[in-house]
TIZA-866406 format. One record per residue (C-alpha): x, y, z; residue number from 1. Coordinates in Angstrom, 2 decimals, always signed. Example, Ala and Ser with C-alpha at 12.3 -4.5 7.8 and 13.67 -1.06 7.14 Angstrom:
BEGIN
+12.30 -4.50 +7.80 1
+13.67 -1.06 +7.14 2
//
This chain:
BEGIN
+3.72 -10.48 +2.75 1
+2.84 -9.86 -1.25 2
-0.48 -9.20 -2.32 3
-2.21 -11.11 -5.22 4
-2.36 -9.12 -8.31 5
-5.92 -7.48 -8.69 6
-6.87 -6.70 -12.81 7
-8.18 -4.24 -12.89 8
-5.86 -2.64 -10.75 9
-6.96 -2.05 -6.89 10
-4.52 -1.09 -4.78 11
-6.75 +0.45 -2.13 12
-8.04 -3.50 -1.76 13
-4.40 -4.70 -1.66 14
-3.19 -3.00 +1.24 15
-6.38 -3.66 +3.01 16
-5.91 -7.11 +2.59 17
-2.63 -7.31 +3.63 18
-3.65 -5.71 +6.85 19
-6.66 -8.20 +7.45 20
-3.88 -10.33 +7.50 21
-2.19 -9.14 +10.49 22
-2.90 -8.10 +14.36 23
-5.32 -5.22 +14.80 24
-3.51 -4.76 +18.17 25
-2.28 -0.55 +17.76 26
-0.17 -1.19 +21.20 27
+2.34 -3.81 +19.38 28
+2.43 -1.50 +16.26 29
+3.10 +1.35 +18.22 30
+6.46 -0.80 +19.98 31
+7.41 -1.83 +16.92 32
+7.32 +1.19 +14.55 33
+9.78 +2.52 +17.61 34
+11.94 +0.13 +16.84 35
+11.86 -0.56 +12.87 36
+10.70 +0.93 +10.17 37
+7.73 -0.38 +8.65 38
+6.22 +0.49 +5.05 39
+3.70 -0.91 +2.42 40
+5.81 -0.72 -0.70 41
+3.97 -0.47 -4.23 42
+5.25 -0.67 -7.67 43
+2.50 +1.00 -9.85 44
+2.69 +0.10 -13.45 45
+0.60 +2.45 -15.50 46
-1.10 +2.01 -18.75 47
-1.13 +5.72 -20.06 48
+0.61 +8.42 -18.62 49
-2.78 +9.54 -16.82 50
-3.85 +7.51 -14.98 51
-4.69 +7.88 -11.21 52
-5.76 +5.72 -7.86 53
-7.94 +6.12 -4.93 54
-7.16 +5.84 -1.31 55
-9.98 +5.72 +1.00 56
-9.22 +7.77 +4.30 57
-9.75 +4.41 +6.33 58
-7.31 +2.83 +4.60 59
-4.81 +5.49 +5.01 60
-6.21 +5.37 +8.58 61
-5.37 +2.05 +9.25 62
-1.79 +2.82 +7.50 63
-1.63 +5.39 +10.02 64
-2.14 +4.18 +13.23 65
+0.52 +1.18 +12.84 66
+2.70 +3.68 +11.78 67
+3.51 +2.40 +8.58 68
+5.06 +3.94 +5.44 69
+3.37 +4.01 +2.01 70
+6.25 +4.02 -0.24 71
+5.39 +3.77 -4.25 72
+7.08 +3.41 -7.07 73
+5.15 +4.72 -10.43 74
+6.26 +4.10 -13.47 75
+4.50 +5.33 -16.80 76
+4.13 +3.17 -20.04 77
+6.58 +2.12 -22.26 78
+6.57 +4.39 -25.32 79
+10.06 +2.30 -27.13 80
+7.73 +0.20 -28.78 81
//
């Protein structure tokens, strides 16, 4: 699954989203986070190189109890221009 793009940027909405999308059922996640490896991978593009982003608890809840990776990628602005 890919989330939509969000501008401004909302990555606490993404990944809720993308679990709306799928079953609520903690049993199945539980079986299959035995068996694979599951993660929510996010490239973060920033604008500045301060910038920062909220998770909510109940999203890092929900991460939590499927037993899911976050794994992100952050990269900072281009300055070669």
């Amino acid at each position: 699954m890919v989330a939509e793009r969000r501008e401004p940027a909302d990555l606490d909405g993404q990944i809720n989203d993308l679990l709306d999308g799928l079953s609520d059922d903690c049993s199945v996640w539980r079986s299959l986070s035995h068996l694979f490896r599951g993660r929510v991978f996010c490239g973060l593009f920033l604008a500045s190189g301060n910038e920062g982003l909220t998770l909510r608890s109940e999203t890092l809840a929900r991460l939590s109890e499927r037993g899911l990776l976050l794994d992100l990628d952050i990269y900072g602005p281009d300055d070669a221009t």
